[in-house]
C-alpha positions, 0 to 999 in steps of 0.5 A, spaced: 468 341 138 471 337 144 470 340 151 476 340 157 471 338 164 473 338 171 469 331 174 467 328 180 471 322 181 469 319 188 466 321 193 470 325 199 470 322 205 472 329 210 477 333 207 476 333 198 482 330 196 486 332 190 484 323 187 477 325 188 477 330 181 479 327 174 480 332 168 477 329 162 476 331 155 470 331 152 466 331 145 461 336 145 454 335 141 452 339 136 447 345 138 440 345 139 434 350 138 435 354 145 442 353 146 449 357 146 457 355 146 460 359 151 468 359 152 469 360 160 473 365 161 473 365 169 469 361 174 468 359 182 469 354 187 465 356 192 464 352 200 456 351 199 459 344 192 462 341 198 455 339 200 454 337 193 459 332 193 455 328 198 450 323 196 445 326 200 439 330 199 439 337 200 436 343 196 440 342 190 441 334 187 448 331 189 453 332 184 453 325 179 459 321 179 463 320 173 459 327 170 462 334 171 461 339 176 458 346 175 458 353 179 457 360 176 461 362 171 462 367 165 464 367 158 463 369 152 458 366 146 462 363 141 456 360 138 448 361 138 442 357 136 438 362 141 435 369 138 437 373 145 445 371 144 450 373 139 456 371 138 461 375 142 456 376 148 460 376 156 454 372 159 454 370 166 451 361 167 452 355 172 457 351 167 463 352 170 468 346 170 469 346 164 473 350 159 468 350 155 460 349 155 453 348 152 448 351 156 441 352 155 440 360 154 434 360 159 440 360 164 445 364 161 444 373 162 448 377 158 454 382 162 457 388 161 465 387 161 466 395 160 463 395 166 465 390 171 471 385 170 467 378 167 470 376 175 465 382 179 459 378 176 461 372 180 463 376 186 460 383 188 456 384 182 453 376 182 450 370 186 455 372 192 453 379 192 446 377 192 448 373 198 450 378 202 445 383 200 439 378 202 441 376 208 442 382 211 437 386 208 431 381 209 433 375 213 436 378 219 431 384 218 437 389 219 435 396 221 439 403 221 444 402 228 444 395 229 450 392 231 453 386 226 457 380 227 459 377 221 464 370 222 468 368 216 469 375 214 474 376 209 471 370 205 467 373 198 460 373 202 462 376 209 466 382 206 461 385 203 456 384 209 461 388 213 460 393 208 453 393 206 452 394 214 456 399 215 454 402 208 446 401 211 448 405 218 449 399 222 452 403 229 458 397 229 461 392 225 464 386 227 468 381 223 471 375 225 478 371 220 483 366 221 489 370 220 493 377 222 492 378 215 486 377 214 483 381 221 489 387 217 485 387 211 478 388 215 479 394 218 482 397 212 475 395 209 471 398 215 469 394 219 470 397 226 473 391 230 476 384 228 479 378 231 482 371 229 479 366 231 485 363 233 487 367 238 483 365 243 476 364 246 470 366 241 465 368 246 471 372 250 474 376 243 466 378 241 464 380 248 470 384 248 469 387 241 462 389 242 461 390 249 454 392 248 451 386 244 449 386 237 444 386 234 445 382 228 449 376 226 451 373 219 453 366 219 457 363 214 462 359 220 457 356 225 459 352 231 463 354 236 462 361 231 454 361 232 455 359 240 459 366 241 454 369 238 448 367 241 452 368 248 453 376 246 446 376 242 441 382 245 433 381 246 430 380 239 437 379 235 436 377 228 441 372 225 442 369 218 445 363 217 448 362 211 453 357 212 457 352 216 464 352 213 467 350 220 463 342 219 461 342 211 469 336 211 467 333 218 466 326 218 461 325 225 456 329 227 457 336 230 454 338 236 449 344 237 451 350 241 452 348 248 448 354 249 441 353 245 437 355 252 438 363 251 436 362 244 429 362 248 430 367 254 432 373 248 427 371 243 433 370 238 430 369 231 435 363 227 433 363 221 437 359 215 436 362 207 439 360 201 440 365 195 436 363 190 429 364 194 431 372 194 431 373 186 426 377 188 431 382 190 437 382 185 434 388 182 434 392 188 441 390 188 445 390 183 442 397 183 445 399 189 451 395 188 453 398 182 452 404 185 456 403 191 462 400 187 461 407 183 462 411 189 468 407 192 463 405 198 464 397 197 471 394 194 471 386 193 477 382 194 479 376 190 483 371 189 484 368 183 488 361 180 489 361 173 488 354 170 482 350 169 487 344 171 489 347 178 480 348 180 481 342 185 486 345 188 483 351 189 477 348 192 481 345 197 484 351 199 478 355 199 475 350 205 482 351 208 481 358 208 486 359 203 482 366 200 481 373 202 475 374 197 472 370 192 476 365 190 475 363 182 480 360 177 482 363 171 480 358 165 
Protein backbone atom coordinates (compact mmCIF):
# COMPACT_ATOMS: atom_id res chain seq x y z
CA UNK A 1 0.00 0.00 0.00
CA UNK A 2 1.86 3.19 -0.84
CA UNK A 3 1.30 6.33 1.56
CA UNK A 4 1.12 10.25 0.35
CA UNK A 5 3.81 12.11 3.09
CA UNK A 6 4.57 15.67 3.67
CA UNK A 7 8.42 15.70 3.92
CA UNK A 8 10.97 18.05 5.02
CA UNK A 9 12.89 19.11 2.37
CA UNK A 10 15.43 21.93 3.84
CA UNK A 11 15.78 23.25 6.31
CA UNK A 12 14.05 26.97 6.93
CA UNK A 13 16.11 29.74 7.48
CA UNK A 14 13.57 32.29 9.06
CA UNK A 15 10.27 32.29 8.15
CA UNK A 16 9.48 28.36 6.46
CA UNK A 17 9.13 28.76 2.98
CA UNK A 18 6.58 26.67 0.84
CA UNK A 19 10.29 25.12 -1.27
CA UNK A 20 11.13 23.80 2.34
CA UNK A 21 8.20 20.99 2.06
CA UNK A 22 8.13 18.02 -0.55
CA UNK A 23 5.15 15.56 -1.15
CA UNK A 24 6.21 12.18 -1.75
CA UNK A 25 4.55 8.80 -2.23
CA UNK A 26 5.64 6.08 -0.57
CA UNK A 27 5.36 2.16 -0.53
CA UNK A 28 4.57 1.42 2.90
CA UNK A 29 5.91 -1.97 4.60
CA UNK A 30 3.94 -5.01 5.40
CA UNK A 31 2.67 -4.84 9.42
CA UNK A 32 4.49 -6.10 11.97
CA UNK A 33 3.48 -7.76 15.34
CA UNK A 34 2.26 -4.80 17.58
CA UNK A 35 1.37 -2.18 14.65
CA UNK A 36 -1.65 -0.80 12.96
CA UNK A 37 -2.46 0.98 9.52
CA UNK A 38 -4.41 4.05 10.19
CA UNK A 39 -6.06 6.03 7.46
CA UNK A 40 -5.43 9.81 8.75
CA UNK A 41 -8.57 11.71 8.70
CA UNK A 42 -7.37 14.94 10.11
CA UNK A 43 -4.19 16.45 11.46
CA UNK A 44 -2.19 19.34 13.26
CA UNK A 45 0.45 21.85 12.48
CA UNK A 46 1.46 23.35 15.56
CA UNK A 47 4.21 26.42 16.41
CA UNK A 48 6.34 23.94 18.86
CA UNK A 49 7.57 21.69 14.89
CA UNK A 50 8.86 25.12 14.03
CA UNK A 51 11.65 24.42 16.61
CA UNK A 52 11.80 20.73 15.08
CA UNK A 53 12.54 21.96 11.70
CA UNK A 54 16.27 23.28 13.12
CA UNK A 55 19.23 20.89 13.42
CA UNK A 56 19.58 21.61 17.00
CA UNK A 57 19.06 19.69 20.10
CA UNK A 58 16.03 20.54 22.15
CA UNK A 59 13.63 18.14 24.31
CA UNK A 60 12.19 16.31 20.94
CA UNK A 61 14.96 15.18 18.12
CA UNK A 62 14.99 17.50 15.00
CA UNK A 63 12.97 16.67 12.17
CA UNK A 64 15.27 14.47 9.61
CA UNK A 65 15.87 15.84 6.09
CA UNK A 66 14.26 13.75 3.35
CA UNK A 67 12.15 11.83 6.16
CA UNK A 68 8.38 12.84 6.63
CA UNK A 69 7.06 15.07 9.48
CA UNK A 70 4.89 13.77 12.14
CA UNK A 71 2.44 15.54 14.82
CA UNK A 72 -0.80 14.56 16.33
CA UNK A 73 -3.21 12.89 14.37
CA UNK A 74 -6.44 10.64 14.29
CA UNK A 75 -8.06 8.17 12.02
CA UNK A 76 -9.52 5.17 11.73
CA UNK A 77 -7.60 1.46 11.60
CA UNK A 78 -8.00 0.08 8.37
CA UNK A 79 -5.65 -2.73 9.46
CA UNK A 80 -4.24 -4.37 12.64
CA UNK A 81 -1.71 -6.58 13.89
CA UNK A 82 -2.39 -5.56 17.56
CA UNK A 83 -5.05 -7.25 19.93
CA UNK A 84 -6.15 -3.76 21.26
CA UNK A 85 -6.97 -2.31 17.95
CA UNK A 86 -9.77 -3.65 15.45
CA UNK A 87 -10.45 -2.58 12.04
CA UNK A 88 -12.81 0.42 12.13
CA UNK A 89 -11.31 2.07 15.37
CA UNK A 90 -10.98 6.24 15.45
CA UNK A 91 -7.60 6.30 17.26
CA UNK A 92 -5.71 9.54 18.20
CA UNK A 93 -1.34 8.96 17.21
CA UNK A 94 1.93 11.19 16.33
CA UNK A 95 1.62 10.04 12.43
CA UNK A 96 0.37 13.02 10.91
CA UNK A 97 1.79 14.24 7.57
CA UNK A 98 0.85 11.76 5.82
CA UNK A 99 -2.65 10.41 4.40
CA UNK A 100 -1.91 7.24 5.75
CA UNK A 101 0.21 5.66 8.38
CA UNK A 102 2.09 2.67 10.49
CA UNK A 103 2.10 3.13 13.92
CA UNK A 104 3.26 1.44 16.48
CA UNK A 105 0.03 0.90 18.92
CA UNK A 106 1.82 1.70 22.04
CA UNK A 107 1.41 5.22 20.56
CA UNK A 108 -1.93 5.01 19.44
CA UNK A 109 -5.27 5.43 22.22
CA UNK A 110 -8.84 4.69 20.83
CA UNK A 111 -11.23 7.91 20.66
CA UNK A 112 -15.05 8.02 20.98
CA UNK A 113 -16.30 9.96 17.72
CA UNK A 114 -19.92 10.08 18.94
CA UNK A 115 -18.60 12.03 21.37
CA UNK A 116 -16.43 14.51 20.09
CA UNK A 117 -15.34 15.41 16.38
CA UNK A 118 -12.10 13.10 15.72
CA UNK A 119 -10.69 17.29 15.47
CA UNK A 120 -11.72 17.96 19.38
CA UNK A 121 -9.18 15.14 20.06
CA UNK A 122 -6.51 17.25 19.04
CA UNK A 123 -7.84 20.51 20.32
CA UNK A 124 -9.80 20.94 23.66
CA UNK A 125 -9.84 17.27 24.31
CA UNK A 126 -5.95 16.63 23.18
CA UNK A 127 -2.37 17.38 23.73
CA UNK A 128 -3.49 21.08 23.09
CA UNK A 129 -6.15 20.86 26.27
CA UNK A 130 -3.72 19.36 28.15
CA UNK A 131 -1.61 22.10 27.57
CA UNK A 132 -3.76 24.59 28.94
CA UNK A 133 -5.00 22.78 31.66
CA UNK A 134 -1.50 21.80 33.08
CA UNK A 135 0.07 24.96 32.69
CA UNK A 136 -2.54 26.63 34.51
CA UNK A 137 -3.35 24.54 36.97
CA UNK A 138 0.35 22.96 38.19
CA UNK A 139 2.73 25.39 36.47
CA UNK A 140 1.64 28.66 37.18
CA UNK A 141 -0.27 27.17 40.59
CA UNK A 142 -3.41 29.33 39.71
CA UNK A 143 -5.46 29.45 42.80
CA UNK A 144 -9.54 30.75 42.80
CA UNK A 145 -9.43 34.90 42.42
CA UNK A 146 -6.19 35.35 40.58
CA UNK A 147 -5.86 37.79 37.99
CA UNK A 148 -4.71 36.04 34.68
CA UNK A 149 -2.95 37.51 31.36
CA UNK A 150 -2.75 35.05 28.48
CA UNK A 151 -0.64 36.71 25.07
CA UNK A 152 -1.82 34.77 22.05
CA UNK A 153 -5.10 34.46 23.15
CA UNK A 154 -6.98 33.26 20.41
CA UNK A 155 -4.52 30.67 19.60
CA UNK A 156 -6.01 26.89 20.33
CA UNK A 157 -3.77 26.92 23.95
CA UNK A 158 -4.37 30.44 24.94
CA UNK A 159 -8.27 30.33 24.36
CA UNK A 160 -8.74 27.72 26.62
CA UNK A 161 -6.78 29.09 29.12
CA UNK A 162 -9.11 32.03 29.51
CA UNK A 163 -11.69 29.67 29.83
CA UNK A 164 -10.42 27.17 32.02
CA UNK A 165 -9.43 30.35 34.30
CA UNK A 166 -12.24 31.86 34.16
CA UNK A 167 -14.17 28.42 34.71
CA UNK A 168 -11.75 28.03 37.98
CA UNK A 169 -12.63 31.47 39.47
CA UNK A 170 -9.78 33.66 38.33
CA UNK A 171 -11.33 37.21 39.49
CA UNK A 172 -10.06 38.84 35.78
CA UNK A 173 -9.05 37.58 32.52
CA UNK A 174 -6.90 39.30 30.15
CA UNK A 175 -6.16 38.24 26.58
CA UNK A 176 -4.02 39.48 24.01
CA UNK A 177 -4.22 38.86 19.80
CA UNK A 178 -3.56 40.42 16.83
CA UNK A 179 -6.62 41.70 15.23
CA UNK A 180 -10.20 43.33 15.93
CA UNK A 181 -11.53 40.11 15.23
CA UNK A 182 -9.74 38.26 17.30
CA UNK A 183 -10.09 40.64 20.44
CA UNK A 184 -14.26 40.43 19.36
CA UNK A 185 -14.09 36.74 19.55
CA UNK A 186 -12.20 36.79 23.14
CA UNK A 187 -14.88 38.66 25.18
CA UNK A 188 -17.82 36.56 23.19
CA UNK A 189 -15.71 33.77 24.81
CA UNK A 190 -15.49 35.39 28.15
CA UNK A 191 -12.60 36.67 28.84
CA UNK A 192 -13.11 40.20 30.83
CA UNK A 193 -10.83 42.35 28.76
CA UNK A 194 -8.73 41.97 25.34
CA UNK A 195 -6.21 43.97 23.15
CA UNK A 196 -4.44 43.96 20.00
CA UNK A 197 -1.27 43.96 20.44
CA UNK A 198 -1.00 46.34 17.41
CA UNK A 199 -2.58 48.79 18.88
CA UNK A 200 -0.14 50.32 20.74
CA UNK A 201 2.39 50.16 23.57
CA UNK A 202 2.03 46.52 25.46
CA UNK A 203 2.91 47.62 28.87
CA UNK A 204 0.25 50.67 28.46
CA UNK A 205 -2.74 48.36 27.30
CA UNK A 206 -1.99 45.56 29.96
CA UNK A 207 -1.71 48.07 32.54
CA UNK A 208 -4.84 49.52 31.70
CA UNK A 209 -6.90 46.47 31.30
CA UNK A 210 -5.59 44.97 34.72
CA UNK A 211 -5.24 48.17 36.67
CA UNK A 212 -4.56 45.95 39.71
CA UNK A 213 -1.95 43.78 38.49
CA UNK A 214 -2.16 40.14 37.75
CA UNK A 215 -1.36 37.21 39.33
CA UNK A 216 -0.92 34.74 36.66
CA UNK A 217 0.63 35.09 33.32
CA UNK A 218 0.54 32.18 30.62
CA UNK A 219 2.93 32.75 28.14
CA UNK A 220 2.71 31.44 24.41
CA UNK A 221 4.45 34.91 22.83
CA UNK A 222 7.19 35.94 24.53
CA UNK A 223 9.32 38.80 24.21
CA UNK A 224 7.98 42.17 24.35
CA UNK A 225 4.92 39.92 25.64
CA UNK A 226 6.62 38.63 28.50
CA UNK A 227 8.54 42.37 29.42
CA UNK A 228 4.82 43.67 29.73
CA UNK A 229 3.81 41.31 32.01
CA UNK A 230 6.74 41.27 34.04
CA UNK A 231 6.16 45.16 34.36
CA UNK A 232 2.28 44.54 35.82
CA UNK A 233 3.12 41.46 37.53
CA UNK A 234 2.24 41.49 41.64
CA UNK A 235 4.25 40.11 44.42
CA UNK A 236 4.70 36.32 44.09
CA UNK A 237 3.09 36.34 40.31
CA UNK A 238 3.38 33.00 38.68
CA UNK A 239 3.99 32.59 35.27
CA UNK A 240 3.84 29.45 32.62
CA UNK A 241 6.11 29.92 29.87
CA UNK A 242 4.76 27.51 27.30
CA UNK A 243 5.96 29.23 23.85
CA UNK A 244 7.76 31.92 22.18
CA UNK A 245 5.68 32.46 18.92
CA UNK A 246 7.16 35.82 18.52
CA UNK A 247 10.76 34.46 17.75
CA UNK A 248 10.70 30.79 16.92
CA UNK A 249 11.19 32.22 12.73
CA UNK A 250 14.12 34.86 13.64
CA UNK A 251 17.36 34.67 12.52
CA UNK A 252 19.63 36.42 15.28
CA UNK A 253 19.41 36.07 18.86
CA UNK A 254 16.30 37.73 20.82
CA UNK A 255 17.05 40.04 23.30
CA UNK A 256 15.62 39.28 27.21
CA UNK A 257 13.30 41.44 28.49
CA UNK A 258 14.76 44.66 29.21
CA UNK A 259 13.15 44.49 32.78
CA UNK A 260 14.45 41.26 34.26
CA UNK A 261 15.82 43.14 37.48
CA UNK A 262 11.73 43.12 38.68
CA UNK A 263 11.69 39.65 38.29
CA UNK A 264 13.90 39.78 41.88
CA UNK A 265 12.49 42.59 43.57
CA UNK A 266 8.45 40.85 43.17
CA UNK A 267 9.73 37.43 43.60
CA UNK A 268 8.19 36.42 40.47
CA UNK A 269 8.33 32.51 39.93
CA UNK A 270 9.14 31.76 35.68
CA UNK A 271 8.73 28.67 34.90
CA UNK A 272 8.98 26.73 31.50
CA UNK A 273 7.04 23.37 30.88
CA UNK A 274 6.17 21.17 28.17
CA UNK A 275 3.20 19.01 28.11
CA UNK A 276 4.53 15.73 28.03
CA UNK A 277 5.70 16.07 31.64
CA UNK A 278 2.11 16.70 33.00
CA UNK A 279 0.65 13.18 31.70
CA UNK A 280 0.15 12.57 35.13
CA UNK A 281 -2.84 15.14 34.79
CA UNK A 282 -4.58 13.96 31.66
CA UNK A 283 -7.17 11.93 33.60
CA UNK A 284 -8.12 14.74 35.77
CA UNK A 285 -8.53 16.60 32.64
CA UNK A 286 -10.47 15.09 30.02
CA UNK A 287 -12.77 14.48 32.92
CA UNK A 288 -13.29 18.05 33.46
CA UNK A 289 -12.87 18.71 29.94
CA UNK A 290 -15.58 16.57 28.99
CA UNK A 291 -17.73 18.18 31.47
CA UNK A 292 -17.13 21.65 30.54
CA UNK A 293 -17.66 21.23 27.03
CA UNK A 294 -20.94 19.15 28.24
CA UNK A 295 -22.16 22.04 30.28
CA UNK A 296 -21.54 25.05 27.33
CA UNK A 297 -18.61 26.23 29.85
CA UNK A 298 -15.73 25.71 27.42
CA UNK A 299 -15.95 26.14 23.39
CA UNK A 300 -12.90 25.47 20.85
CA UNK A 301 -12.32 27.24 18.06
CA UNK A 302 -10.83 25.98 14.67
CA UNK A 303 -9.88 26.65 11.89
CA UNK A 304 -9.62 24.03 9.40
CA UNK A 305 -7.42 23.50 5.64
CA UNK A 306 -8.65 20.77 3.68
CA UNK A 307 -5.92 18.78 1.73
CA UNK A 308 -2.79 17.01 3.08
CA UNK A 309 -1.36 18.88 -0.08
CA UNK A 310 -1.96 22.45 1.30
CA UNK A 311 -0.26 21.23 5.00
CA UNK A 312 2.71 23.43 4.34
CA UNK A 313 0.81 26.31 3.94
CA UNK A 314 -1.23 25.92 6.76
CA UNK A 315 2.12 25.81 8.88
CA UNK A 316 3.07 28.81 7.47
CA UNK A 317 -0.01 30.46 8.25
CA UNK A 318 -0.18 29.22 11.65
CA UNK A 319 3.02 31.27 12.43
CA UNK A 320 1.41 34.23 10.82
CA UNK A 321 -1.10 34.32 12.93
CA UNK A 322 -3.55 33.16 10.46
CA UNK A 323 -6.01 31.03 13.02
CA UNK A 324 -8.36 31.63 15.46
CA UNK A 325 -8.05 28.14 17.37
CA UNK A 326 -6.65 25.12 16.23
CA UNK A 327 -5.33 25.10 13.20
CA UNK A 328 -5.62 21.34 11.58
CA UNK A 329 -5.86 20.06 7.96
CA UNK A 330 -8.27 17.85 6.61
CA UNK A 331 -6.85 14.95 5.02
Amino acid sequence: MQSKEIHLASRPHGEPVPDNFRSVTTELPPLEDGQILVRNNVMSVDPYMRGRMNDVKSYVPPFALDRPLDGGAVGEVVESRNDKFVVGDAVSHGKGWRDIAVVDGKGARKVDLSQASASAYLGALGMTGLTAYSGLTSVASFKPGDVVFVSGAAGAVGSLVGQIAKALGASRVIGSAGSPEKVKRLLELGFDAAFDYHDGSLKKQLAEAAPDGIDVYFDNVGGDHLEAAIASANKYARFALCGAISQYNSTEPTPAPRNLALVIGKELTLKGFIVGSYSHLAGEFSEKMAQWLSDGVVEWDETVVDGLENAPQAFIDLLRGANTGKMVVSI
